[in-house]
N, C-alpha and C positions, 0 to 999 in steps of 0.2 A: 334540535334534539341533542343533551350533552350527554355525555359518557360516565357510566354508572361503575364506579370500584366494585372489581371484582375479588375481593378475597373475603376469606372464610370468617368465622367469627376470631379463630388466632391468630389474622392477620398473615396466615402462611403464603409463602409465594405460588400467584397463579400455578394450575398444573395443564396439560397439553389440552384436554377437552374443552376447556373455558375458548381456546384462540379463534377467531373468527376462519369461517372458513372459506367466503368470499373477500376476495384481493380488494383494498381499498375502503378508506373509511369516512370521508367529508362526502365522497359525493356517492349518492346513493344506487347508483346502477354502476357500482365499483370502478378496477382501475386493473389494466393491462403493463404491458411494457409495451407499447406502442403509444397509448396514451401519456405512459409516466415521458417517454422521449419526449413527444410533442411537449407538452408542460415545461419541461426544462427547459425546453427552445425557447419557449413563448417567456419564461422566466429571464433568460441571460437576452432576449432581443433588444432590451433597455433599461432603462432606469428607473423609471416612472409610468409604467403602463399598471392598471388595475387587476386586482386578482381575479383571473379566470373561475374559479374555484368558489363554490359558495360559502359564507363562513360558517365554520363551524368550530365552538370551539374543542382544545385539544389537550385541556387540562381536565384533571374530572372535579365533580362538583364540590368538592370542598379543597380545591387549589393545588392537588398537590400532581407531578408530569413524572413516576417514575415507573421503572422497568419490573414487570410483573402486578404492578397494583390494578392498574383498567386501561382499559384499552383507549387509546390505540396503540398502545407497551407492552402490548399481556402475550405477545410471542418471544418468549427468551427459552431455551433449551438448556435446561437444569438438569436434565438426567438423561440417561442413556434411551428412557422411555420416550422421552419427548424428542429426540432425534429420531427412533422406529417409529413414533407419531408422524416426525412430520414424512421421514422417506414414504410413507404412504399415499404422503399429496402433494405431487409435484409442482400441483397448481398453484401453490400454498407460494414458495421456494424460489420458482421459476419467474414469479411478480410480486418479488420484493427481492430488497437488499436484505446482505446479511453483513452484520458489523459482529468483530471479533473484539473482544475485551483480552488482552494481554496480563493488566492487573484491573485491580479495584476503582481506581484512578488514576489521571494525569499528572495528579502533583496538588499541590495547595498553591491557592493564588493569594495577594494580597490581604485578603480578609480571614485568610486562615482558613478558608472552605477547601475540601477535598472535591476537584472537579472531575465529574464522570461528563467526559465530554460525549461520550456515546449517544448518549440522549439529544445532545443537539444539532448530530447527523442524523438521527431519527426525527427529529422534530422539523429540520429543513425538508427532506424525503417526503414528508406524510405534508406540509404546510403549503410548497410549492408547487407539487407534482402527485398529491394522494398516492405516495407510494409508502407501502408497507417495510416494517425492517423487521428484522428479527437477527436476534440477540443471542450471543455465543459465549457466554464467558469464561473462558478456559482457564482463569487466574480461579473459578468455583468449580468449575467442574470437569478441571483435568481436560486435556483434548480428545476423550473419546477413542471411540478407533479411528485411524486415518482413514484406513484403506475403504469407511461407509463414510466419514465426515466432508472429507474433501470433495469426493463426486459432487455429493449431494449441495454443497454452499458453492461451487464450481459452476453448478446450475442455476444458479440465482443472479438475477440482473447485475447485479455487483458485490463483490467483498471490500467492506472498508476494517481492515486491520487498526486499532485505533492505538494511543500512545501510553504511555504505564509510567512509573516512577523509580524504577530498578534502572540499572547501569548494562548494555549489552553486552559492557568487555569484564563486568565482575559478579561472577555466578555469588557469589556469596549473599548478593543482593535481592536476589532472586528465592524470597523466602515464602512463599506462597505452596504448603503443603500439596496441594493437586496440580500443580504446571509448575516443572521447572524451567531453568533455562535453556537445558539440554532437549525439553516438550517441548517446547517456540521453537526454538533449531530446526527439529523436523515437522513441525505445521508450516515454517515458512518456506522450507525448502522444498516442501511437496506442491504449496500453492504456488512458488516459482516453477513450477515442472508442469504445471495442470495447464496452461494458457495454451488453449487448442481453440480450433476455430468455431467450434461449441460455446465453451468456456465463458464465464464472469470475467471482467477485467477487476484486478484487485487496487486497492488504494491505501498504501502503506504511511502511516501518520504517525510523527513523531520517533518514539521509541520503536517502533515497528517499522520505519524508516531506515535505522539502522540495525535491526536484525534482519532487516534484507540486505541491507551493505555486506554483513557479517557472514549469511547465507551465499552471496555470490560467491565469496571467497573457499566456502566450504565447500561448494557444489565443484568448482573447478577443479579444487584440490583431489577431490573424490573422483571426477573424470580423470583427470591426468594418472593419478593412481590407478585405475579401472583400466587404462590406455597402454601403458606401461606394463603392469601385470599381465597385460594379456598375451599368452604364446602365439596361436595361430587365430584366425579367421574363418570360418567356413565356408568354399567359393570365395576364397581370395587367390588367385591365380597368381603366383611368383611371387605371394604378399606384398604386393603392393599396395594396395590398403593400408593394413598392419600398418606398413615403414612408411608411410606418408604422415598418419595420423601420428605414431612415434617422433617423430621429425619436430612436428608441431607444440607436442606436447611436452619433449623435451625444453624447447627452446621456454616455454610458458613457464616452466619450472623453474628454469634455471632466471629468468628476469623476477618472478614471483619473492624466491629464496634471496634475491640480491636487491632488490626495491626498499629504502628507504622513506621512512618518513618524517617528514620534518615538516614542524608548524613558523608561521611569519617569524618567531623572534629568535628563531634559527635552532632550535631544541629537533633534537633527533629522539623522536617518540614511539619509533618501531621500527625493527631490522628486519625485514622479510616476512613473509607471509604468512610466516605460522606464529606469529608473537602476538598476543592476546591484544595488543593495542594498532594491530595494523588497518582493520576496516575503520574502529569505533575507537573514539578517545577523549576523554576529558578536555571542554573547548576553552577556550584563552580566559575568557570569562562566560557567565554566564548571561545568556538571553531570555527578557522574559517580558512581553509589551509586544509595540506594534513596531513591526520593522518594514522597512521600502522592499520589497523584490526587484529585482533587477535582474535582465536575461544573463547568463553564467558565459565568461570571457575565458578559452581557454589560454593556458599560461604563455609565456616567447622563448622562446629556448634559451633567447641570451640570459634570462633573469630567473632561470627555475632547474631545478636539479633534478626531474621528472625524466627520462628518456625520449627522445625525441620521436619515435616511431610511436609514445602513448599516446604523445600532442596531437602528431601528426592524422592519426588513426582516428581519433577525437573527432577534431575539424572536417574531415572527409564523411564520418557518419555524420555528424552534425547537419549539413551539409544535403546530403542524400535523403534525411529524413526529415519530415516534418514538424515540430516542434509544438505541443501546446502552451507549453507556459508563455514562449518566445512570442508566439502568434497571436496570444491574449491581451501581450501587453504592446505591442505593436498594432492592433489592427483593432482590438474591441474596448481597451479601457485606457484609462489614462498612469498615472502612477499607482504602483499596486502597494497598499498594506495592507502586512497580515500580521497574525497573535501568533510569536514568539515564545514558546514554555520550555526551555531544556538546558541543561549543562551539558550536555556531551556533543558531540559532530560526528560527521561521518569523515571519514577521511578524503581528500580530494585527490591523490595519488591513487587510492585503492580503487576506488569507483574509475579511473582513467586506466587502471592497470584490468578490472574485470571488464570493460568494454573492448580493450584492445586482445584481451585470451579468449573472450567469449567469439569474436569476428573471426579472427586465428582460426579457433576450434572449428565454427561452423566452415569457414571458405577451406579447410582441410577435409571435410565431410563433403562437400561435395559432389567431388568428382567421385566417392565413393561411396556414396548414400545408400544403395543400393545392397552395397556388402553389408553394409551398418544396419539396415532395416531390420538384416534377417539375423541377429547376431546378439550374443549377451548384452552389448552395446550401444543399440539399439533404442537404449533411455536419455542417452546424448543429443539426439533428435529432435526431444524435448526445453531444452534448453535454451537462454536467452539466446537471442542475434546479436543484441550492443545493448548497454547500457547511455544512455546519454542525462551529461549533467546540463539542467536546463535552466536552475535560475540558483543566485545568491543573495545574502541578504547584506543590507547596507544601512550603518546607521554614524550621523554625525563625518558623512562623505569616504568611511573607511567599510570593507568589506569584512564582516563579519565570521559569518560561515558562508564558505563557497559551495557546497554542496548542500543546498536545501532545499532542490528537489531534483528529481529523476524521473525518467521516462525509458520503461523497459521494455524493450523491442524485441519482438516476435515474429521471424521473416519464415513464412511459411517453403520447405524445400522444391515444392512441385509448381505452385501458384506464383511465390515471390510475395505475396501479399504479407503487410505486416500488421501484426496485432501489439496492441499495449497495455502495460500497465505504469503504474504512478505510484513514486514516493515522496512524501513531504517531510520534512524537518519541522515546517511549522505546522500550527493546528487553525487549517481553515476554517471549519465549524466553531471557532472562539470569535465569540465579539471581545470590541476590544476591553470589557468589563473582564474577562477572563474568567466569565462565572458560567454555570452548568445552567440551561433549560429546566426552570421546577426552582433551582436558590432563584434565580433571577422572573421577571417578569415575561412573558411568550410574546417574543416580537411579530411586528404585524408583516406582514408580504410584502407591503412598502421599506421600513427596518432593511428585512435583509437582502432585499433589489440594492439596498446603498453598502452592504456588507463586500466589501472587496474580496475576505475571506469565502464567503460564503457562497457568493458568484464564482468564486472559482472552484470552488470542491462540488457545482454543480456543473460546473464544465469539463472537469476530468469527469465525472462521469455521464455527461450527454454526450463526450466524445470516445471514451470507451463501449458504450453500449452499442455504438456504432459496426463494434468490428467482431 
């Protein structure tokens, strides 16, 4: 049975009543989140084992794989209506991903095509594991209201945040009438707040890569300012609270305010933490192809101008916590390449300086959780545990970008248990053609069993669904 276009005779984009309303599309007595797990297990168990899945195909009848034309695409959220559609079925939400469009596209590759890579996290989702996606595009339709958007895609097996062609550190770039750069700010900084032990694990790719770099620095800066500002406590006995968490916050400020950033050829690219270039910056050159992964080496004191106690602080989480990407290339594959698309970087000092405030912050909360629970402040709670940088990229035996991906840690206050999410610099879902699902030909289950990329962006999320 193939898949019949759903649009009207003006060719307009699907509207909410067309989307299917049973989870799952190849196999016909649907697909859960306990199924879609299982599948991605049975997917990353090897290399060459046969698709569990019957085939079906997943283009529709006259060739064409895109977002809103037939299903199994025809779930995108175009209006305010079709979010009060779907908050009605949770069942809808709850078994499937939801992938966030930032802009229209990644960027143009080689052949001059404009790639929406979204489509080929959807097309891996529904190919290996029949799991549904559903489509968010805030570069069309403005981000909505938070305070109903975010629950609702917070409830759904995963968020993949996907990568855009605008600059994180130059708003001017950012010319998309319905989402500016200042809407991304606060969508991403709500979805770094949302990771509760309910919660989607999100997967930040690309340019959303680093407006999560950019957002950790916000978020701090906004606590420490919230910490600070605040006169008393309520049930803080002798305020001790208060001046513990002041203590902290102070010291975060003042290392924040005096942190340097300096790239390999010794260019000092940002003075402290409020300078538009300290998370995100224009990188040495530009990356675009397949590059090696390689697990992320923090710096030696003798050879880096980083403060020692970031290093330090680094190594110890690192250390204490378990690492995906480390653990992938160590234990389940052999040399990793991935597709490369970006000129800008994250910063490697900023990500070493927001892991070491975020630890700060929480191990000051502590022994005071308590007074904090019940208190304006209360939203601190929320907050990353550590950022850890987990792998860099290496080409021609020189390291590239050091920060190309992350792993954001979630240590629950009561439990101890940690929750995660995941950012990438590069774009898993790219083969190495760097073309879109729908320009290119639909790879078979065998294809992307050999896709390095794409074995891994189903491992950050077979191991996020976990938690």
């Amino acid at each position: 049975m193939t898949a019949t276009p759903l649009v009207n005779p003006d060719n307009q984009q699907l509207s909410s009543p067309k989307w299917r309303l049973t989870p799952g599309y190849i196999e016909d007595s649907g697909s859960d989140v306990e199924s879609v797990h299982i599948l991605l297990g049975r997917f990353l168990t090897d290399r060459d084992s046969a698709d569990p899945l019957p085939e079906k195909e997943l283009f529709s009848p006259d060739g064409k794989f895109e977002w809103g034309y037939a299903q199994p695409l025809e779930k995108t959220i175009a209006s305010e209506s079709d979010l009060n559609f779907l908050a009605q079925r949770p069942n809808l939400f709850r078994n499937a991903i939801t992938i966030i469009e930032p802009w229209e596209h990644v960027g143009n590759n080689d052949l001059g095509e404009e790639v929406r890579a979204s489509k080929n996290v959807a097309f891996m989702a529904q190919k290996i594991a029949d799991c549904d996606s559903i489509l968010f595009p805030v570069w069309s339709t403005g981000t909505l209201d938070l305070e109903k958007v975010v629950p609702i895609i917070s409830s759904s097996m995963a968020v993949v945040l996907e990568g855009g062609h605008p600059s994180v550190h130059n708003a001017d770039e950012w010319t998309q009438p319905n989402c500016s750069r200042d809407d991304m700010f606060a969508l991403v900084e709500k979805l770094l707040l949302s990771r509760s032990p309910r919660s989607a694990p999100a997967i930040f790719i690309c340019v959303s890569h680093q407006l999560a770099a950019e957002c950790h620095i916000r978020l701090l800066r906004k606590a420490i300012k919230a910490v600070l500002d605040t006169k008393t406590l309520k049930r803080d006995e002798g305020g001790e609270a208060l001046a513990s968490l002041k203590a902290a916050c102070e010291k975060i400020k003042s290392v924040g305010e005096n942190l340097k950033i300096e790239k390999r050829d010794g260019r000092i690219v940002a003075q402290g933490w409020n300078d538009d270039n300290f998370a995100v910056v224009l990188n040495e050159e530009k990356e675009v192809g397949d590059r090696v992964l390689l697990p992320y080496k923090t710096p030696k004191q003798h050879n880096s101008s980083i403060p020692i106690e970031l290093l330090n602080t680094h190594e110890v989480m690192a250390d204490e916590l378990e690492g995906v990407i480390d653990n992938t290339i160590l234990r389940y594959e052999n040399d990793i390449n991935i597709a490369m698309f970006h000129s800008d970087e994250v910063n490697e000092e900023a990500i070493l300086f927001a892991n070491w405030a975020y630890m700060a912050l929480h191990n000051a909360i502590v022994p005071h959780r308590y007074t904090v629970a019940a208190s304006p402040l209360s939203w601190l709670l929320q907050m990353p545990y550590a950022v850890e940088i987990l792998a860099s990229t290496e080409a021609n035996g020189e390291i590239l970008t050091e920060c190309s991906c992350t792993c954001i840690n979630y240590k629950d206050f009561e439990t101890k248990k940690i929750r995660r999410s995941f950012t990438c610099q590069f774009h898993p879902e790219l083969l190495s053609d760097l073309r879109d699902i729908g320009k290119r030909s639909a790879p078979s289950y065998a294809e992307l069993k050999q896709s390095d990329g794409m074995r891994l962006l189903a491992r950050l999320l077979y191991e996020g669904m976990q938690e």
